[in-house]
C-alpha positions in Angstrom: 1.6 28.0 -33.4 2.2 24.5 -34.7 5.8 24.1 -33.6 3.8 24.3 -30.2 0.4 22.4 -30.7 2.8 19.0 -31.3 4.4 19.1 -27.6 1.5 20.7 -26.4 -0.7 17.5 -27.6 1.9 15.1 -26.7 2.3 16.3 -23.4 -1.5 16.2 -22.7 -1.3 12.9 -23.5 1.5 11.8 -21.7 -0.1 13.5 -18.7 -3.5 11.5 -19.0 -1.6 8.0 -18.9 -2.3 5.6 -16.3 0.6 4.8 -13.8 3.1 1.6 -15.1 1.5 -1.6 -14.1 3.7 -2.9 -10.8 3.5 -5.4 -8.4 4.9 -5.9 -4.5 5.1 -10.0 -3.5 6.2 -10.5 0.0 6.4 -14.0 0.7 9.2 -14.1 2.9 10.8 -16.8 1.4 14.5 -16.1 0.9 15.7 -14.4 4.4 17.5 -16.4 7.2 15.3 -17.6 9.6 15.2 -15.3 12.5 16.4 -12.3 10.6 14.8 -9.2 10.4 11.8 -9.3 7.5 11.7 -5.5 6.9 14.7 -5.1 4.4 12.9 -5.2 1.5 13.2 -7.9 -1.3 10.7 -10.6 -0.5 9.8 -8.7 3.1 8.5 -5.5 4.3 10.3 -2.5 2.7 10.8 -1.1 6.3 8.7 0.0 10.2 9.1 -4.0 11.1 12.0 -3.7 13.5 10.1 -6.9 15.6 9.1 -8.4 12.1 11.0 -11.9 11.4 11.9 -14.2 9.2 9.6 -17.5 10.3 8.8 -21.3 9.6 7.3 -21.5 12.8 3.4 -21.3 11.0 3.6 -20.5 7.0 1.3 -20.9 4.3 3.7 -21.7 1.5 7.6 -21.9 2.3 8.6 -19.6 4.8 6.4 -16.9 6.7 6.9 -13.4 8.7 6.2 -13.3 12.3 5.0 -10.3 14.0 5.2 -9.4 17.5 4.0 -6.8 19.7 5.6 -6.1 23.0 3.0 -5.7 26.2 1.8 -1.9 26.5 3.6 -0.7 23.2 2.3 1.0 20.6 4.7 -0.7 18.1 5.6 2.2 15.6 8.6 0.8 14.0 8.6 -2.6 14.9 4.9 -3.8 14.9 3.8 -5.3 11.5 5.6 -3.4 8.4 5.5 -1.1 5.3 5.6 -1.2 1.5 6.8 1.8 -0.7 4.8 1.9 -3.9 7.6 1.3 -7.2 5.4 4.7 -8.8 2.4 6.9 -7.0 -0.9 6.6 -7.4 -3.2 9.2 -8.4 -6.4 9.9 -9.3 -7.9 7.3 -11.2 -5.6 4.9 -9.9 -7.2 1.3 -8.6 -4.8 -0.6 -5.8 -5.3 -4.1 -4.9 -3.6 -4.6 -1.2 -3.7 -8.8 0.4 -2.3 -10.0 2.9 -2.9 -13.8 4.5 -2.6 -14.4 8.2 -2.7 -16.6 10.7 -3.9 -15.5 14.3 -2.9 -18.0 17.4 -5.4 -19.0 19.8 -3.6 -16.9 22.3 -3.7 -13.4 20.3 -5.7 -10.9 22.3 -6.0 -8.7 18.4 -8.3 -6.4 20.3 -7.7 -2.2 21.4 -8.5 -1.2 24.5 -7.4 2.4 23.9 -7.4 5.4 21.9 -10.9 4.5 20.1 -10.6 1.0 20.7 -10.0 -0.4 17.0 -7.1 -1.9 15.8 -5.5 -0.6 13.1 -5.0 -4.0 9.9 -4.6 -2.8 6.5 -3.2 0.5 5.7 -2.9 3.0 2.4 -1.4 6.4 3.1 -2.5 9.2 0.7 -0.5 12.7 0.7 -0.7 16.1 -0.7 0.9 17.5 -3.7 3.2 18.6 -1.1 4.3 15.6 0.2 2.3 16.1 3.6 -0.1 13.4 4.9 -3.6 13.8 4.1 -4.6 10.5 6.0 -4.9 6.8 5.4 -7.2 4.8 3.8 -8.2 2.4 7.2 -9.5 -0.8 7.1 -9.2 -2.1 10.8 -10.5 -5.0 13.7 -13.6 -3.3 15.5 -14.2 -3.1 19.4 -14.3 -5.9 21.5 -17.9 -7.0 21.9 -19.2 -4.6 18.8 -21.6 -6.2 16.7 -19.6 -5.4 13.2 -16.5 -7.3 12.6 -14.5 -4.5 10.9 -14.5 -0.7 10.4 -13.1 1.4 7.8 -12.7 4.5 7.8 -10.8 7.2 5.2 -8.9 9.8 7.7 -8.9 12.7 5.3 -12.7 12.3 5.3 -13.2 10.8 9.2 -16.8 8.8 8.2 -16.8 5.4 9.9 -18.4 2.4 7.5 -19.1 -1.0 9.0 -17.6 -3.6 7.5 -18.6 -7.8 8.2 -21.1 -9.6 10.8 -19.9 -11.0 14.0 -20.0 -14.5 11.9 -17.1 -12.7 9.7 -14.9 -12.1 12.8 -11.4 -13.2 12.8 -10.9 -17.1 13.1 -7.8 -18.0 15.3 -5.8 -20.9 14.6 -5.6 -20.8 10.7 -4.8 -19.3 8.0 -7.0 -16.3 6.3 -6.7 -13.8 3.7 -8.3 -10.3 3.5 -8.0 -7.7 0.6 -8.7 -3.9 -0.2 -9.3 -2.6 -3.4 -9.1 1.1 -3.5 -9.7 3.8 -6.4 -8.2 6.9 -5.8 -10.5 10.1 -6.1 -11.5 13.0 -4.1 -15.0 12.6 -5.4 -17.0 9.4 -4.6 -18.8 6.8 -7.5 -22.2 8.0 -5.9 -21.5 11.4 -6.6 -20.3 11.1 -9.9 -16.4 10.2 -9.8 -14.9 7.0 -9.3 -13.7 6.5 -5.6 -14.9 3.2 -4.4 -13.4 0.0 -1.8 -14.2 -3.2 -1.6 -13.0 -5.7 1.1 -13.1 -9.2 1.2 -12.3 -11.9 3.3 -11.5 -15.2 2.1 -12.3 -13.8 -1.2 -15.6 -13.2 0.1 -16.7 -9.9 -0.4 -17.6 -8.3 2.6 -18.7 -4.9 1.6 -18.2 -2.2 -1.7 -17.9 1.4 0.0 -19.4 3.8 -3.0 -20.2 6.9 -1.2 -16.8 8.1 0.4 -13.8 9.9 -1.3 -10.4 8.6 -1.3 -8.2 11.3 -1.6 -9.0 14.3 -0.2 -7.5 16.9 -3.1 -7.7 16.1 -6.8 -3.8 16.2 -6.6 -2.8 13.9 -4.1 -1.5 10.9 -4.2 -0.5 7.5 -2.8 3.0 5.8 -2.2 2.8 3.5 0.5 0.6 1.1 2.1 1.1 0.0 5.7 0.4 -3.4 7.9 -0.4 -2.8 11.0 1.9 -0.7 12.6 0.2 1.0 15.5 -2.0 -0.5 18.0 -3.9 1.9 19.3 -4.3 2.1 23.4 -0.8 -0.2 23.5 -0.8 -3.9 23.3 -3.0 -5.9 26.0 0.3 -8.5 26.2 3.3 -9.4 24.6 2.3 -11.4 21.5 3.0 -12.5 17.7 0.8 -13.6 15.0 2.2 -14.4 11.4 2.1 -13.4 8.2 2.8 -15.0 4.5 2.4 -14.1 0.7 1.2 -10.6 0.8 0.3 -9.2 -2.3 0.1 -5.5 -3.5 -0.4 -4.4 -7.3 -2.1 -1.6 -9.7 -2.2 -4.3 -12.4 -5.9 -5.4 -12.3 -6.0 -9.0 -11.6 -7.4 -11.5 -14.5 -9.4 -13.6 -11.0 -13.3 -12.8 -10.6 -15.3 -12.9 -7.3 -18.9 -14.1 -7.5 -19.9 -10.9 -8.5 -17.6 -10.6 -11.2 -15.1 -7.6 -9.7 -11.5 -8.4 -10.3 -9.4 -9.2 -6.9 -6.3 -11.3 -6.1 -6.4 -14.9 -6.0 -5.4 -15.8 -2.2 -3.8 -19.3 -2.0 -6.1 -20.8 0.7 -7.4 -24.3 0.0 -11.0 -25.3 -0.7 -14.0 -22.1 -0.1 -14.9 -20.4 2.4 -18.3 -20.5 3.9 -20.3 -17.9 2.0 -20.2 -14.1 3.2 -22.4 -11.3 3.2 -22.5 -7.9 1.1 -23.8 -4.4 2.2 -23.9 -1.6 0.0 -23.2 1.9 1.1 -25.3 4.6 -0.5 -25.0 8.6 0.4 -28.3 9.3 3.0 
């Protein structure tokens, strides 16, 4: 029995370790102008066939600009992916950030299929390997009171997220970030799925009563920017993107409420948010 209780311990422990700290930085720095930004290094790791290298508008160096053909759905070619360097599993906290800058002349609005637009993405899949849904955080109806929506697929409850005064501002440069721990039970129920969004490094809301993974053995390996526009794009249209950051490593920067998140590079504050909490009813 001892020749056994060694590897047994040792694999038990092994098994309980957290995944290798990693971080993605897309800053889209390094490719030629004009060339696709979906080849990995410093740009999407793929699904950004219309995604290019840019200096057009950039918020340090060089940018990404993202265009969306009129009536297209834009799988493939519409915004971009990032494969995870290791999954996430339960347990696991993601920090997702991406800055962007929206021209006056962006219609970023649905008009089909649910009317939302789908933003910031992170897939979750079964043991299997078979999609169990993504982790949403996306621009709300045209007209709708709330900003934002998020919503986890494998669970399909829709939170609010932001006031109308939190809407997107055209013409400059903002940042918005998920942080996500992975769980098929929620913090309000005992386990430790929870998200928090903020804008401008303002946070918007912390989500405490949903699960993020629907089975105690799934997983994540990919987070997604954009990617589908729901209903088909009102026009053909780009908007840009720049130093977009995606890590497991908790980051050493506080928020006002002291919750780690990632710096975002914009200069001076923003004006001051607001903060809902979400409790099970």
């Amino acid at each position: 029995m001892r020749l056994f209780a060694l590897p047994i311990l040792a694999a038990t422990f092994l098994m309980a370790q957290p995944a290798h700290s990693w971080t993605i930085s897309a800053d889209f720095d390094s490719g030629p102008l004009g060339s696709k930004a979906d080849r990995g290094g410093d740009g999407f790791h793929g699904a950004g066939g219309n995604s290019v290298y840019t200096d057009e508008h950039a918020l340090k160096g060089h940018a990404a600009k993202l265009t969306i053909e009129d009536g297209s759905t834009g799988y493939g070619g519409w915004g971009g992916e990032f494969i995870f360097p290791e999954k996430l599993t339960k347990g696991d906290t993601v920090w997702y950030q991406v800055h962007v800058y929206v021209p006056e002349s962006f219609d970023h609005y649905s008009y089909g299929e649910g009317g939302r637009l789908k933003f910031m993405r992170i897939q979750t899949k079964s043991k299997e390997n078979k999609n169990h849904g993504y982790l949403d955080f996306l621009i709300d109806k045209k007209n709708d009171p709330n900003a934002f929506k998020w919503i986890y697929e494998g669970e399909q409850v829709w939170q609010n997220i932001g006031n109308p005064e939190d809407l997107i501002v055209k013409g400059r440069w903002e940042s918005y970030q998920m942080e996500a721990t992975l769980d098929n039970v929620p913090v309000d129920a005992g386990g430790q799925a929870e998200v928090r969004i903020w804008k401008n490094g303002v946070l918007l809301k912390h989500i405490t009563g949903r699960k993020t993974l629907r089975e105690p053995t799934d997983f994540s390996d990919r987070a997604l920017l954009f990617t589908y526009w729901n209903g088909g794009a009102p026009k053909t249209q780009s908007l840009y993107v720049d130093e977009i950051t995606i890590t497991n490593e908790k980051p050493s920067n506080l928020d006002t409420f002291g919750h780690p998140l990632v710096r975002n590079l914009l200069d001076g504050r923003s004006p001051p948010g607001t903060i809902e909490s979400l409790r099970i009813e």
